[in-house]
C-alpha positions in Angstrom: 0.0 0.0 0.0 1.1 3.0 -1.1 2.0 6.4 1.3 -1.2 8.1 -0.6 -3.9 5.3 -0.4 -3.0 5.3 3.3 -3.9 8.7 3.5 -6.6 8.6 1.6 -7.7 6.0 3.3 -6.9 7.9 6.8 -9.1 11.2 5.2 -12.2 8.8 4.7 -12.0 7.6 8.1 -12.2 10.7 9.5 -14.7 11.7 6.9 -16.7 8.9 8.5 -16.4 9.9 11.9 -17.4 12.8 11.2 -20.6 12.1 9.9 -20.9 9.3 12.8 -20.6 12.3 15.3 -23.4 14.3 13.7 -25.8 11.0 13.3 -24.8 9.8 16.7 -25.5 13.3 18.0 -28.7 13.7 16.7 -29.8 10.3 18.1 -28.7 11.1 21.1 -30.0 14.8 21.1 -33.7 13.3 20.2 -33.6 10.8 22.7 -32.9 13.1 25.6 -35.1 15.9 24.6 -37.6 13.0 24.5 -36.8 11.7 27.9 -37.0 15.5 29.3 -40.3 16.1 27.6 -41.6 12.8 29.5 -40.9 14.1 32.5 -42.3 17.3 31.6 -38.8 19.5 32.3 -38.5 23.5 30.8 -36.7 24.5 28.1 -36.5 20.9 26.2 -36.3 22.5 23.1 -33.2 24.8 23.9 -31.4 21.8 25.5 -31.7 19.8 22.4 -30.5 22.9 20.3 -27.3 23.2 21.7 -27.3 19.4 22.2 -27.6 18.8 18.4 -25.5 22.1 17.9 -22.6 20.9 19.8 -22.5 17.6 17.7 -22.8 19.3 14.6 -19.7 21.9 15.1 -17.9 18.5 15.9 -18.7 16.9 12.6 -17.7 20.1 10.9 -14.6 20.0 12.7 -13.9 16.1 11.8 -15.3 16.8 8.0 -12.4 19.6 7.9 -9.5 17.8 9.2 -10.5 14.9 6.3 -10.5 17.3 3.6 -7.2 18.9 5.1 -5.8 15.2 5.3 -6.6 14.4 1.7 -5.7 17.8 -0.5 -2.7 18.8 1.6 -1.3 15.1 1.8 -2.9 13.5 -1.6 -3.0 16.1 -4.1 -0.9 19.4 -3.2 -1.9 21.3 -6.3 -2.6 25.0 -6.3 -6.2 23.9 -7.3 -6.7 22.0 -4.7 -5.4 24.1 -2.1 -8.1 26.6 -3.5 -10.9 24.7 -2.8 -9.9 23.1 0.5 -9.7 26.9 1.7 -13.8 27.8 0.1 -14.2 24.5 1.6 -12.8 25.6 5.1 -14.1 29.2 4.7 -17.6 27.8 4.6 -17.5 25.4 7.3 -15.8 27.7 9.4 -19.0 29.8 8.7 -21.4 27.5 9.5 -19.2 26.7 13.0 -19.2 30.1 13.5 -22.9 30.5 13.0 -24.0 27.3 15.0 -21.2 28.4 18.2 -23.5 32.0 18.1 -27.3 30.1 17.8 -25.3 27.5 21.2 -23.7 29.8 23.4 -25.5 33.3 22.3 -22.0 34.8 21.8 -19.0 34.7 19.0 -16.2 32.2 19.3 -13.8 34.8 20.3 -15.9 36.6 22.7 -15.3 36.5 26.4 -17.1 33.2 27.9 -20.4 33.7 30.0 -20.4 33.3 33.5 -21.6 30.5 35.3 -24.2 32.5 37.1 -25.7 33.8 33.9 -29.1 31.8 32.4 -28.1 30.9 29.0 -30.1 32.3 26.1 -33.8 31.4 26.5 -33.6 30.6 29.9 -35.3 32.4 32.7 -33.7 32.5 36.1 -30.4 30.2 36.6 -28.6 28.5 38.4 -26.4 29.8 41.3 -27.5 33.0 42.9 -25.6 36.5 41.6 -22.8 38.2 43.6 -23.6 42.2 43.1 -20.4 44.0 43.3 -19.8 47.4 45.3 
């Protein structure tokens, strides 16, 4: 086996797992938004947002390291370089969009506190400190 067909075949593994991640994560998402609407708990429906969000940015991530894998180790042509980078500027896009519609704040903004109710939630949590 050749040094490319291993990579290539290493690219569609991770390929795979990255598709496994979202699938897995949207099982898993539906099954405990399920479970929470059973027992009647609040906010089901943002839970199982950032649930499915969280495993979606995952997959991105995992779909992004394949097609790195397989243009910069398989094929390094200009052309391909090219269009792993529209491919990367997209998906970095849609990571950036789905951190925002998770967390309620860009990736490079300052993380909430743990005090804070997260977006569409009402109250939360531990009880807040007021400073003097």
């Amino acid at each position: 086996m050749s040094f490319q067909e291993i990579i290539e075949s290493v690219g569609k593994v991770v390929d795979a797992l990255g598709v496994v991640a979202i699938v897995l994560g949207a099982l898993t998402a539906i099954v405990f938004a399920l479970g929470r609407l059973l027992r009647r708990e609040h906010n089901v429906y943002g839970r199982f947002r950032r649930f499915l969000g969280r495993s979606i940015l995952l997959g991105l991530e995992l779909l992004v390291a394949a097609d790195i894998i397989r243009t910069v180790a398989v094929t390094p042509s200009l052309g391909s370089v090219a269009v792993l980078a529209v491919i990367v500027v997209i998906r970095t896009f849609l990571s950036w969009s789905l951190e925002l519609e998770i967390t309620g704040r860009w990736p490079w903004q300052k993380e909430r506190a743990a005090t804070e109710p997260e977006p569409g939630e009402t109250g939360g949590g531990l009880l807040r400190h007021e400073r003097s």
